[in-house]
C-alpha positions as CSV (number, residue, x, y, z in Angstrom):
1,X,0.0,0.0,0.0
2,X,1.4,3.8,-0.8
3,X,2.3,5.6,1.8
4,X,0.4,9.1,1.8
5,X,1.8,12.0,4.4
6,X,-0.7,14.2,5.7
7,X,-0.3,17.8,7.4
8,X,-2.5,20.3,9.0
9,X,0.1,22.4,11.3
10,X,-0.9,26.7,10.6
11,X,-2.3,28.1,14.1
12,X,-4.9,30.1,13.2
13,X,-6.3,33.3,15.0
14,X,-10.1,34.0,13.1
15,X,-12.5,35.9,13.6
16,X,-13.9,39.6,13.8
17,X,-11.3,41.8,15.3
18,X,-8.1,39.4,15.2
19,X,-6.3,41.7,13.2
20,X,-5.4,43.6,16.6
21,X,-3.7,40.3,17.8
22,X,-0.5,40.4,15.9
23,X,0.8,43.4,17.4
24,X,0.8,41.5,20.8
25,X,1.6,38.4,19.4
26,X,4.9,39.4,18.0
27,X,5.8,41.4,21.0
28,X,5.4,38.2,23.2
29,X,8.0,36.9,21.0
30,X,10.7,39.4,21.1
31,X,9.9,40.2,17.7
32,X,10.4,44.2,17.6
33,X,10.9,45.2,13.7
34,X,8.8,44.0,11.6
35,X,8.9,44.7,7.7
36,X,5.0,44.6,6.3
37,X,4.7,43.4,2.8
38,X,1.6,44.7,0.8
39,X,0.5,45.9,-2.3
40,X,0.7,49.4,-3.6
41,X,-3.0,50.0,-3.9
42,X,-3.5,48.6,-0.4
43,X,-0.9,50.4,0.8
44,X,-2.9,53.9,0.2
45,X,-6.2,52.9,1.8
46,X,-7.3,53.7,5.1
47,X,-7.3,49.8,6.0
48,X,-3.7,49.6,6.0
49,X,-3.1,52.6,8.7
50,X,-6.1,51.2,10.5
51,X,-3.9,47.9,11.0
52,X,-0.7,49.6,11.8
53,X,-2.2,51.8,14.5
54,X,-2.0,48.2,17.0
55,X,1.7,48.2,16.2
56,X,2.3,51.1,17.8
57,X,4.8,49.6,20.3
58,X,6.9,47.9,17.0
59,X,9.6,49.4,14.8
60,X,7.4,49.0,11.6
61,X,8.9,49.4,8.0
62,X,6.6,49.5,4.6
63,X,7.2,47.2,1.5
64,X,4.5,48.2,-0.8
65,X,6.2,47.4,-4.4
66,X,3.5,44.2,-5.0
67,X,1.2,44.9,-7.5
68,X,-0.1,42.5,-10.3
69,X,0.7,39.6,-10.9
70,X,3.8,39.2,-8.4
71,X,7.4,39.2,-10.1
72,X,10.6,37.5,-8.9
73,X,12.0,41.3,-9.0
74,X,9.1,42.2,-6.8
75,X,10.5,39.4,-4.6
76,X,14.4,40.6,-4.5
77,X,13.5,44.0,-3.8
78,X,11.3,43.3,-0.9
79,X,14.2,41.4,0.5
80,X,16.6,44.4,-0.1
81,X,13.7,46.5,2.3
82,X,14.1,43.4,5.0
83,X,17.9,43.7,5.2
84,X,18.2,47.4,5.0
85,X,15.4,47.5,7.9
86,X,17.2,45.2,10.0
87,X,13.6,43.1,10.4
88,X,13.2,40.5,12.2
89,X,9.8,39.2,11.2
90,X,7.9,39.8,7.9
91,X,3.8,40.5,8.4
92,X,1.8,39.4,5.1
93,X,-1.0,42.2,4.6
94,X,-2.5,41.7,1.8
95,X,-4.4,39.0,-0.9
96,X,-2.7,36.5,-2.9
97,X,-0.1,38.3,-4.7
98,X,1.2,40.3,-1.7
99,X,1.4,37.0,0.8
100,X,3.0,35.2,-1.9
101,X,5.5,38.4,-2.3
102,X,6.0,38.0,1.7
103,X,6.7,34.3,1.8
104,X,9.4,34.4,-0.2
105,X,10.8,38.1,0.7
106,X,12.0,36.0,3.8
107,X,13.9,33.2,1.6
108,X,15.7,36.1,-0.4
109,X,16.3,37.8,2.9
110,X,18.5,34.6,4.6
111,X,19.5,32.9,1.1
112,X,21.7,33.3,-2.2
113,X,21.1,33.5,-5.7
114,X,18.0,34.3,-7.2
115,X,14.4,33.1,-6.0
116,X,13.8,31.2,-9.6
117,X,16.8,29.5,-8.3
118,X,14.3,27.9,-5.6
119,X,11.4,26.7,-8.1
120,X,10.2,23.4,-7.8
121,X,11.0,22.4,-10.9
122,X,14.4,24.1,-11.1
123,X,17.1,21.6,-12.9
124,X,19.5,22.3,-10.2
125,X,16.8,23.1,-7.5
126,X,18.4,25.1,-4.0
127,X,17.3,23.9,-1.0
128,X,16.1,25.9,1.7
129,X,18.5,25.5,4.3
130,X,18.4,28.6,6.6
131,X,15.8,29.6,9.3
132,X,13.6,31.8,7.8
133,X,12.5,35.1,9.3
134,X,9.0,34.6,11.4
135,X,6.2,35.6,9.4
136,X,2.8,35.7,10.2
137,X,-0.3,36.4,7.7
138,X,-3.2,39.0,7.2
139,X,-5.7,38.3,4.7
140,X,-7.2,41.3,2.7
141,X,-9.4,39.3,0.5
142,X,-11.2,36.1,0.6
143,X,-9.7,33.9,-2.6
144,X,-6.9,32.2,-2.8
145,X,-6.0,31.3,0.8
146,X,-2.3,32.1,-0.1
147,X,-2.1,32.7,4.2
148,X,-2.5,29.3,4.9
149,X,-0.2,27.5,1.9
150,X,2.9,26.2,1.5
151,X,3.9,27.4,-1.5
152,X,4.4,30.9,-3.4
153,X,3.4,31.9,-7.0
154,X,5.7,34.2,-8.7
155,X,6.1,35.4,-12.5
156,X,9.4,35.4,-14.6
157,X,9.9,39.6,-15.1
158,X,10.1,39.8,-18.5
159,X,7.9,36.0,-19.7
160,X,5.2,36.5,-17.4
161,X,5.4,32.6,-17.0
162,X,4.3,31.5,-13.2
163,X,6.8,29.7,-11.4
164,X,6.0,28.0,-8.0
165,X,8.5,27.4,-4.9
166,X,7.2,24.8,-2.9
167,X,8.3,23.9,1.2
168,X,6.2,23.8,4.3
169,X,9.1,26.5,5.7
170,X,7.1,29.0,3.4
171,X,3.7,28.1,5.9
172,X,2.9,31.1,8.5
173,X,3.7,30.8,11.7
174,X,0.3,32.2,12.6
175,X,-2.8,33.6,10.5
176,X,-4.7,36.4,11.6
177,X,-8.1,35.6,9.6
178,X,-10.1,39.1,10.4
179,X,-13.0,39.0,7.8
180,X,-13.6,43.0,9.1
181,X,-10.5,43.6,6.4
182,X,-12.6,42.5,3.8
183,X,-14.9,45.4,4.4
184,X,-14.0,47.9,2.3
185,X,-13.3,45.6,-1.2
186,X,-14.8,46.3,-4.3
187,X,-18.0,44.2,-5.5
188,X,-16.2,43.2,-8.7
189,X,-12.8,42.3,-6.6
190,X,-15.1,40.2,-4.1
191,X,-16.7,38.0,-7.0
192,X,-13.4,37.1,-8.3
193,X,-11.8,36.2,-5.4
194,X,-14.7,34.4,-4.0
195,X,-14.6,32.7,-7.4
196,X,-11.1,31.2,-6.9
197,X,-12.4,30.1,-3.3
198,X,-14.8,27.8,-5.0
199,X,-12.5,26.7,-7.7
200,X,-10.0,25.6,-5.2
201,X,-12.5,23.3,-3.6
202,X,-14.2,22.1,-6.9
203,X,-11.1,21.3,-8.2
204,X,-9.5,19.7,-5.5
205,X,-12.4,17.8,-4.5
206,X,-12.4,16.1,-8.2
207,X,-8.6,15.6,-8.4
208,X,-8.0,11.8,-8.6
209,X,-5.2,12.2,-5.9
210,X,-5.9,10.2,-2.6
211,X,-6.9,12.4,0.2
212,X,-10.3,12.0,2.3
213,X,-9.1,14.7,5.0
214,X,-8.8,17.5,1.9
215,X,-12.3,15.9,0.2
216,X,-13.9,16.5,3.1
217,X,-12.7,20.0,3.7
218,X,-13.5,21.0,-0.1
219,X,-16.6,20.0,0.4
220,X,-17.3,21.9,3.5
221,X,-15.7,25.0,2.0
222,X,-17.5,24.7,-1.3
223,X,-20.9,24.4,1.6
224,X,-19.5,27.7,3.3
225,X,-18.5,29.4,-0.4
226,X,-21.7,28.5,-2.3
227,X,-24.5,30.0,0.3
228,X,-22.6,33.5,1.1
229,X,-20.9,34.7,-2.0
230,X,-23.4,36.5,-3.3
231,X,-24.4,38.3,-0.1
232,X,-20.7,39.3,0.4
233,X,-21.0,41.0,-2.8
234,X,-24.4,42.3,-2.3
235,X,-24.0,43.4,1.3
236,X,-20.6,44.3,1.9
237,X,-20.6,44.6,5.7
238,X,-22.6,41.0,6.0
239,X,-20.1,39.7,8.3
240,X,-21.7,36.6,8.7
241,X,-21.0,36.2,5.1
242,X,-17.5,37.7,4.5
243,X,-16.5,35.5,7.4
244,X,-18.2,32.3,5.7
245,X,-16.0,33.2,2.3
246,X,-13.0,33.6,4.4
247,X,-13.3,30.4,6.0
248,X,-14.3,28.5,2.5
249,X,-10.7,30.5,0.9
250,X,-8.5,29.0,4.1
251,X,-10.5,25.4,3.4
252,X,-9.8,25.9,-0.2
253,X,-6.2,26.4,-0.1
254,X,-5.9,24.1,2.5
255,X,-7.5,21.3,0.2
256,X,-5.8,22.3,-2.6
257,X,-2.6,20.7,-1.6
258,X,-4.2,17.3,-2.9
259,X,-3.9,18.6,-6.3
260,X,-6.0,21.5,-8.7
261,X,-6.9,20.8,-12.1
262,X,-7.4,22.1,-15.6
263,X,-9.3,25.5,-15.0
264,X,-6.1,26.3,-12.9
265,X,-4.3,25.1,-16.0
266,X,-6.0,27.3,-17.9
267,X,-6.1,30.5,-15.5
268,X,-2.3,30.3,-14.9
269,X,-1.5,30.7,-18.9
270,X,-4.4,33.9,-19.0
271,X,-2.7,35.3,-16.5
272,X,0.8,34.5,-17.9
273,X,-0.4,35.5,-21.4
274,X,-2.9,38.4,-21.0
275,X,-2.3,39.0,-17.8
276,X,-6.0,38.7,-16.0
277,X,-6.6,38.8,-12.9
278,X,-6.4,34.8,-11.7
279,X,-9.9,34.3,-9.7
280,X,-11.6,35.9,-13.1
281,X,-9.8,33.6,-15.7
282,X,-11.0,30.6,-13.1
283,X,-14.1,32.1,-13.3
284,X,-14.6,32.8,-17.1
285,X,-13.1,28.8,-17.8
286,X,-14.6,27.2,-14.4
287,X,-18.2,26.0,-16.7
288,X,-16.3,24.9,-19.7
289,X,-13.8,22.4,-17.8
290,X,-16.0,21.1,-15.8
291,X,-18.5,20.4,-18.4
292,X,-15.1,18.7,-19.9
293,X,-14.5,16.5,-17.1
294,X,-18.0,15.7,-15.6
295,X,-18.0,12.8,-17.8
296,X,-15.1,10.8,-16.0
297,X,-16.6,11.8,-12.4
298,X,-19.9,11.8,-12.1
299,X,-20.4,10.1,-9.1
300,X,-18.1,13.7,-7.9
301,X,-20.7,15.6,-9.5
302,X,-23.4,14.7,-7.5
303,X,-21.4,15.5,-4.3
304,X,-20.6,18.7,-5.4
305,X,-24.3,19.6,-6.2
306,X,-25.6,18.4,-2.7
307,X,-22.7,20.5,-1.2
308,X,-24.0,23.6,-2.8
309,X,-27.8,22.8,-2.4
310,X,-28.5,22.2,-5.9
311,X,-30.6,18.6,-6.9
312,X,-28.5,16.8,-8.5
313,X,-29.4,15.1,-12.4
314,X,-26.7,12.3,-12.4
315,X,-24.9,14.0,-15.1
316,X,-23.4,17.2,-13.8
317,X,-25.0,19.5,-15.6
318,X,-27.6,20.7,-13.0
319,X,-24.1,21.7,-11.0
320,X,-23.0,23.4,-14.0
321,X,-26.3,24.8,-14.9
322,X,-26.0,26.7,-11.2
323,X,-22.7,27.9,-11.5
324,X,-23.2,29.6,-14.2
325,X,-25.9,30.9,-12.7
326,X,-23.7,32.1,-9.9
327,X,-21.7,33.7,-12.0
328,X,-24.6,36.1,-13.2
329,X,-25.7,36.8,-10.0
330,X,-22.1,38.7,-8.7
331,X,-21.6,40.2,-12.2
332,X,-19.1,38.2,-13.4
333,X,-20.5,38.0,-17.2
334,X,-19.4,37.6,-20.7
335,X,-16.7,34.8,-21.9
336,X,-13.2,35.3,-22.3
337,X,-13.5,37.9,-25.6
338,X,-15.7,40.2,-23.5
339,X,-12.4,40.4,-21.2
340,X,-9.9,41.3,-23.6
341,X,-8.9,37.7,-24.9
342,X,-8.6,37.1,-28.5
343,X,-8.5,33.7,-30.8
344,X,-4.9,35.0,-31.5
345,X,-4.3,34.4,-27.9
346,X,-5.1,30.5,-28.4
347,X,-2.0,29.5,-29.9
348,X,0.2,30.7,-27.0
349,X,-2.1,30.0,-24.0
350,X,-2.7,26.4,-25.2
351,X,1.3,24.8,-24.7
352,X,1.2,26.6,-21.1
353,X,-1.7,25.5,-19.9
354,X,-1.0,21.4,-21.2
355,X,2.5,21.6,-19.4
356,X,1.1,23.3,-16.3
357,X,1.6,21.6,-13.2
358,X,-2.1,21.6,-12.1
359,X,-2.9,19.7,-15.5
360,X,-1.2,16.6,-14.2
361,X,-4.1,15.9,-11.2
362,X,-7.1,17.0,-14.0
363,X,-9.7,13.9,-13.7
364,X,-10.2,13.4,-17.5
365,X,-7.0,13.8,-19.3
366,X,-6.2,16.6,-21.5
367,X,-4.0,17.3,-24.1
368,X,-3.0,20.0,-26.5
369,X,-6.0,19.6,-28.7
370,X,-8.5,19.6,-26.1
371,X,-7.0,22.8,-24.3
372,X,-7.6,24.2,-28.0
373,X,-11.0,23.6,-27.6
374,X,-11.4,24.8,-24.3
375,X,-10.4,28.1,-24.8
376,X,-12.2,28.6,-28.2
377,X,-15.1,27.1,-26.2
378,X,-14.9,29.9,-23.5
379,X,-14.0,32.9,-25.4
């Protein structure tokens, strides 16, 4: 019989208010300069100073050069900010680009060479040897869960091709899951984060990797997700719901580490190639692939559609049928044309998306060809 290894270890602080915990929390540590990593929008919003008036008693320094899609250079130069601060803990404060920034500021910060030197799939792969700096997490945004992962998504500067660095040292020491920060986000911002909340549990409840603790969180999460995105975009200050999506974006990315599939496959080139935001580009191709692969699991199908409260038709396409539905109902219209994708596009999303790591775990397998159709099918 394989042997599978299973791990749950991020401590987790949640709930309204628990922002004001990390302040104290570091302090009880010794921990006295901490460098916060954000983005550059975030960084001007009242939010931001709201959070740094409980570090009053720290010696605070600002990274705010995340922005986009994150870049290795974004990474290197946020670990010149940790060195010339003289920090001795990173804080994450931010959504998924600027906690992936922060994870790896702290490997740059202790290590040599460049951080595409530290890529999983590297040919002459470094290790991470070095204690990292402590780092905790702050969730802005309620999507991809980046503040409970163990790995970091960066872009190639000048490619635009996502590269992943992948060790549990990159996990949080501690998470400080305040939904109260997801206030103030844009309607449009919330459905495409929530989006990629849901994709994460769809898709790594129907990879074909073994792992009952992770289907049974996805399933939970895709619960949580499916009956409070639309009042978190609705009613922004529902904080019964922005709380449910935050939980359902922890128990996604929590889940995912069983494995993604092809609508990540497919996001990671758009974003690569056109550069859309990655919770839209799961959200304009989630239909399509799954209306791909709900002919090798159906039997997956029909849990998904009693998770979400939908009755299920043995075939799928109810589940489908309500997701696109969902999609409608947060504003999230249009295929991929309406958001700046053309068919000329195709040709150089197609060979990213079949090599893409998340292809390997899709439940029906897909090659070249099929991605053709995919995208063509979803423009």
């Amino acid at each position: 019989m394989t042997i599978t290894r299973f791990a749950f270890p991020t401590a987790i602080h949640f709930g309204a208010g628990a922002r004001k915990l990390a302040g104290p929390h570091l302090l009880e540590l010794g921990l006295k300069r901490p460098l916060i990593v954000t983005d550059r929008a975030l960084a001007a919003l009242p939010v931001l100073a709201e959070f740094r008036s409980h570090l009053r008693e720290l010696e605070v320094a600002l990274f705010d050069g995340v922005f986009g899609n994150p870049t290795c250079s974004q990474v290197m130069d946020g670990a010149k900010a940790f060195n010339a601060h003289g920090a001795d803990c990173i804080i994450g404060f931010g959504g998924g680009a600027a906690l992936d920034v922060a994870k790896v500021v702290g490997v740059m910060a202790t290590h040599p060479g460049d951080i595409l030197e530290y890529v999983w799939d590297h040919p002459q792969v470094r290790p991470i040897t070095a204690e990292l700096p402590y780092f905790v997490a702050l969730p802005t945004t309620s999507g991809t869960g980046s503040e409970v992962g163990r790995s970091s998504v960066v872009s190639e500067n000048d490619s635009h091709h996502k590269r992943t660095v992948f060790n549990a040292r990159l996990l949080a020491k501690a998470v400080f899951a305040d939904p109260e920060l997801t206030f103030a986000l844009p309607a449009a911002v919330t459905a495409a984060t929530g989006m990629d909340a849901l994709t994460h549990n769809i898709e790594s409840y129907l990879s074909p990797a073994y792992h009952p603790l992770c289907d049974g969180i996805a399933l939970e999460g895709l619960r949580i997700g499916a009956r409070a995105l639309a009042h978190a975009v609705h009613e922004p200050r529902n904080l019964d719901a922005r709380s449910d999506m935050m939980m359902s974006s922890m128990m996604g990315a929590i889940a995912f580490q069983k494995d993604l599939g092809s609508v990540h496959a497919c996001a990671h080139a758009l974003g690569a190639v056109c550069d859309l935001h990655h919770g839209l580009a799961n959200a304009l191709m989630i239909d399509t692939v799954l209306d791909w692969n709900r002919v090798a699991v159906p039997e997956k199908f029909a849990e998904l559609s009693h998770a979400a409260d939908v009755e299920a038709d043995g075939d799928g396409t109810a589940f489908i049928r309500w997701l696109r539905s969902l999609k409608a109902r947060i504003g999230i219209t249009g295929g991929l044309a309406a958001h700046g994708v053309t068919a000329a596009d195709v040709p150089k999303l197609v060979p990213l998306a079949a090599k893409d790591f998340t292809a390997q775990t899709n439940p029906r397998p897909t090659v070249e060809a099929d991605y053709e159709r995919l995208f063509l099918t979803a423009m």
